[in-house]
Each structure stands twice: as structure tokens, then as C-alpha cells.
N, C-alpha and C positions, 0 to 999 in steps of 0.2 A: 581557547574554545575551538569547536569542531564543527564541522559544519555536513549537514547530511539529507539527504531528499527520501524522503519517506513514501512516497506514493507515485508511481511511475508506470509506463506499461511500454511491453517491444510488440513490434510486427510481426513479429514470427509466433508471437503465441493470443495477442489480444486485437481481436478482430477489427477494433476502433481506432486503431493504433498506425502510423506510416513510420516512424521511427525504427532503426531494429537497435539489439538489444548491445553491439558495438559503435553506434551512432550514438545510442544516449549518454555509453561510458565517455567516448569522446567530448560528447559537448560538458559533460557536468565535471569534465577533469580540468577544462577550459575556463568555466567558471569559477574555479577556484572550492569545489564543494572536496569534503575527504571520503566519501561515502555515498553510494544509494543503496537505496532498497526496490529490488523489481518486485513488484506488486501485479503482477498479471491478473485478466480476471480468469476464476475458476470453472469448473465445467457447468457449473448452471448462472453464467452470464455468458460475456459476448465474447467467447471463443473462438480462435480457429482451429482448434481442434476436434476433429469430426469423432461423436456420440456413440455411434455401432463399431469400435476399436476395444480390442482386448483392454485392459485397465494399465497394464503396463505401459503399452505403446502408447496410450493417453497421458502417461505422465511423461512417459517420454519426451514427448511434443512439448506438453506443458511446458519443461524446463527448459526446451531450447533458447528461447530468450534472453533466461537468467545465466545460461551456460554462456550463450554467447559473448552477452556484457561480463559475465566473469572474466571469460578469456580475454577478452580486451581491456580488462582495469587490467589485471594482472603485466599486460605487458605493459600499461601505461603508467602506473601505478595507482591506482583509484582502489578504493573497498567498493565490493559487490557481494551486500547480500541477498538473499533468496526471501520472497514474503509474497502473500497470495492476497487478492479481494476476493471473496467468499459474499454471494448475492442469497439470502432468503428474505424470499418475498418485500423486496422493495428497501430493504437494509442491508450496504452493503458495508463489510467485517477485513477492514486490515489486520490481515495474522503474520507476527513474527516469530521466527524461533524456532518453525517446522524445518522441515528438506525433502529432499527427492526420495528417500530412502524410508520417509514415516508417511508419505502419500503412498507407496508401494506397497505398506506393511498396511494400509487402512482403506482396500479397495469401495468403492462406491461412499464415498465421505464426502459426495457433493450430494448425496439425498437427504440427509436429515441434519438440517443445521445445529440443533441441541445435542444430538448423542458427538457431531464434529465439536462443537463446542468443549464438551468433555471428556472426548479424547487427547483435544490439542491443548487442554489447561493441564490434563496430565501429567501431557508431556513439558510443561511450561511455558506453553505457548503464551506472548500477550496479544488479546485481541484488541483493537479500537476500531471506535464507529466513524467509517469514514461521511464527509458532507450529510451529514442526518436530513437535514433539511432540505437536500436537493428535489425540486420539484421539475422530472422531465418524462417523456413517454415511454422509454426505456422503462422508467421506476410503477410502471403502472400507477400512475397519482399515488404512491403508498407512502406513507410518511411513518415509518414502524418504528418507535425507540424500543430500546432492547438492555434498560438498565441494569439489568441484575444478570446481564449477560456481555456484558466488556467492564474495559478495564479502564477507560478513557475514549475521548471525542478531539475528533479530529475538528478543530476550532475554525481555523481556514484551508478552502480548497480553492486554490487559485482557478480552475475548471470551473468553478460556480459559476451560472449565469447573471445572477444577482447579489448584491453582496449582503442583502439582508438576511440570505440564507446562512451565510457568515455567521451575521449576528445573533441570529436564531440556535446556530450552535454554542458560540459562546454563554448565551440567557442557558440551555442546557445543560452546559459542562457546571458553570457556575448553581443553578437547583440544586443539583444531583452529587457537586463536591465530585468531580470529575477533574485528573488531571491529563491534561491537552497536550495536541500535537497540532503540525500543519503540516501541510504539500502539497506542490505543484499538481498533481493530476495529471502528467505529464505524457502525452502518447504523442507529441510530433516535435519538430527540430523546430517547427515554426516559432514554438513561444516564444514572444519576446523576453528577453536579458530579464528586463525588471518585472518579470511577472511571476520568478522563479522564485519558491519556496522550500521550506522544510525546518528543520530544527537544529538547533545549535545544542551541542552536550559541554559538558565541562570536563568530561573523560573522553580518552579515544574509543571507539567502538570494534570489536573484533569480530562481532555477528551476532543473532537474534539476542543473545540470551543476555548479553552485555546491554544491549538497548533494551532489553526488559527492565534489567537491574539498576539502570541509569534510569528509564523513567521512573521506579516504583522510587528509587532516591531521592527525586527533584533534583536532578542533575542536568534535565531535560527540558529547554526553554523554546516557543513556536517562533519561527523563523518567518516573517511576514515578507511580503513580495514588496519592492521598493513602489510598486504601482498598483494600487488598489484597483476594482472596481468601482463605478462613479466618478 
């Protein structure tokens, strides 16, 4: 089995965030994971990437993060793939499977989430709903499910404040025949050891499109944090 963190953010590109994007490689090469996924947020959540920037230079930005933790698995040897949180209105959308090169080809793809939705299934993007149930001020109180628009739910997010919120995804994935992922939420070096999540595969992963094809398989099991909430 494999082991891999699905939901993660660097300081260089998510403004919530102290970790950078060769700190996180290090710690999660330490913990023995074969894989992350940077998950930065997108240009309409909590960016540092400034709004009045040609669209290029915006993604530019964007990717330093994931570039940088590249470059650091690379020399350490960790997998590092590329994956975006995508915020509309109160629902925010783990996408795998994109690159620097199809945000390039798809300027202004943080305005309208359904035409991004189908441009990035086009391309084979898989989306899942990350923490559905999180209730915080950032989220303006919005609690959006968006079933007919992902591919799965993010079952746990170790970042919850609560863990009924947890639960409340799990009661969803399970309604709606939804298959599940987890991850840490990870934006500092502070989390403790046992808080750490994500998913274990039964195949190795070589980037988005293989963790697509691994989840749509059931190859793909939630990796729960040795320390719950409560």
C-alpha cells in the first residue's frame, strides 16, 4: 500500500498557510507518506496572489508552491503532485489532474465555477468536495452541496473544528453513493504527527490522472489520523 496526503497548502501561494512548499516535502518524506498533493487555494479564496496581475503572472505565482515542494521531493525523493482548492460560494472543490499549462490555456477560470467544472472534467479532471460541512466565517455560513457536480467527498478533514462535521460528510458520501477521500488540511509544520491524514492506494501514483483512475477503481481507501477529534 501507498501512502499519500491529498489536501495540503504552502506559504508562498495560500495566504492561510506558514509552511512553504519545501518544508511540507520535508516533513511528509519524514513521516513516511510516498506522495502529496499541493492543493493551494485558488484565485477566488485566500490567496497571496495579487488580483490586478496579467493572468499569466497569476499563475505563475500560483504554482510556486507546488514548484517549490516539487523541487524538493524530487531531490528527496517524495511524489509531488499539482491540485488546486477551487472556492464557489461556500463549496470548496479539490481538483486533480490539471497543470500550470491548462490554467494558462484557460484565463479567468476562477469566475464561473460550472463552465471551470467543464472545462476541467474535459480535460479529466477529478473533482471532490472538500470538508462539505465545515462551518466557519471565511465560508460565509454557506453549506452548498454540489452533487451532480463532483466526483466524491472528502469524508475527513483533519482541519475540521468539529468532528461531527466529519460525520456529517460521511451521512453525505454514504445518501448520495459517493466514493471518499481524507486529508490533513495541512497549511503548517505545527500539526501534530497524529493528526496526519490522507489515503492509502493499492497502486503507486505517478500523478493526477493515475489517482483519478485509482479512485474511479476502489483502489482508493481514507486514511484517518491516528488522533481524532474529541
Amino acid at each position: 500500500m501507498y501512502k499519500y496526503e491529498t489536501h495540503l497548502h504552502t506559504a508562498e501561494t495560500s495566504a492561510c498557510a506558514s509552511a512553504t512548499g519545501a518544508e511540507q516535502a520535508r516533513r511528509y518524506k519524514e513521516e513516511g507518506y510516498d506522495g502529496i498533493f499541493v492543493t493551494d487555494h485558488f484565485f477566488n479564496s485566500n490567496t497571496t496572489v495579487p488580483r490586478d496581475l496579467p493572468w499569466k503572472e497569476r499563475v505563475d505565482l500560483y504554482c510556486k508552491g507546488y514548484e517549490n515542494a516539487r523541487a524538493e521531493g524530487d531531490r528527496i525523493g517524495l511524489k509531488v503532485f499539482f491540485g488546486i482548492e477551487y472556492t464557489y460560494d461556500g463549496a470548496d472543490i479539490l481538483v486533480y489532474g490539471l497543470d500550470k499549462q491548462w490554467l494558462c490555456d484557460h484565463p479567468d477560470c476562477d469566475k464561473d465555477f460550472f463552465r471551470f467544472h467543464d472545462d476541467a472534467r474535459a480535460s479529466g479532471a477529478l473533482l471532490i468536495h472538500a470538508h462539505p460541512f465545515r462551518q466557519a466565517d471565511y465560508l460565509r455560513g454557506v453549506i452548498k452541496l454540489l452533487p451532480r457536480w463532483v466526483d466524491g467527498v472528502e469524508v475527513y478533514n483533519s482541519g475540521n473544528g468539529e468532528e461531527s462535521w466529519n460525520e456529517e460528510a460521511e451521512w453525505y458520501a454514504k445518501t448520495f453513493g459517493f466514493r471518499v477521500t481524507a486529508g490533513t488540511d495541512n497549511h503548517h509544520l505545527s500539526v501534530e504527527q497524529d493528526r496526519l491524514a490522507g489515503v492509502m492506494s493499492e497502486v503507486e501514483i505517478s500523478g493526477g490522472a493515475d489517482y483519478k483512475a485509482a479512485f474511479l477503481s476502489d483502489k482508493i481507501t481514507p486514511l484517518y489520523p491516528k488522533r481524532r477529534l474529541g
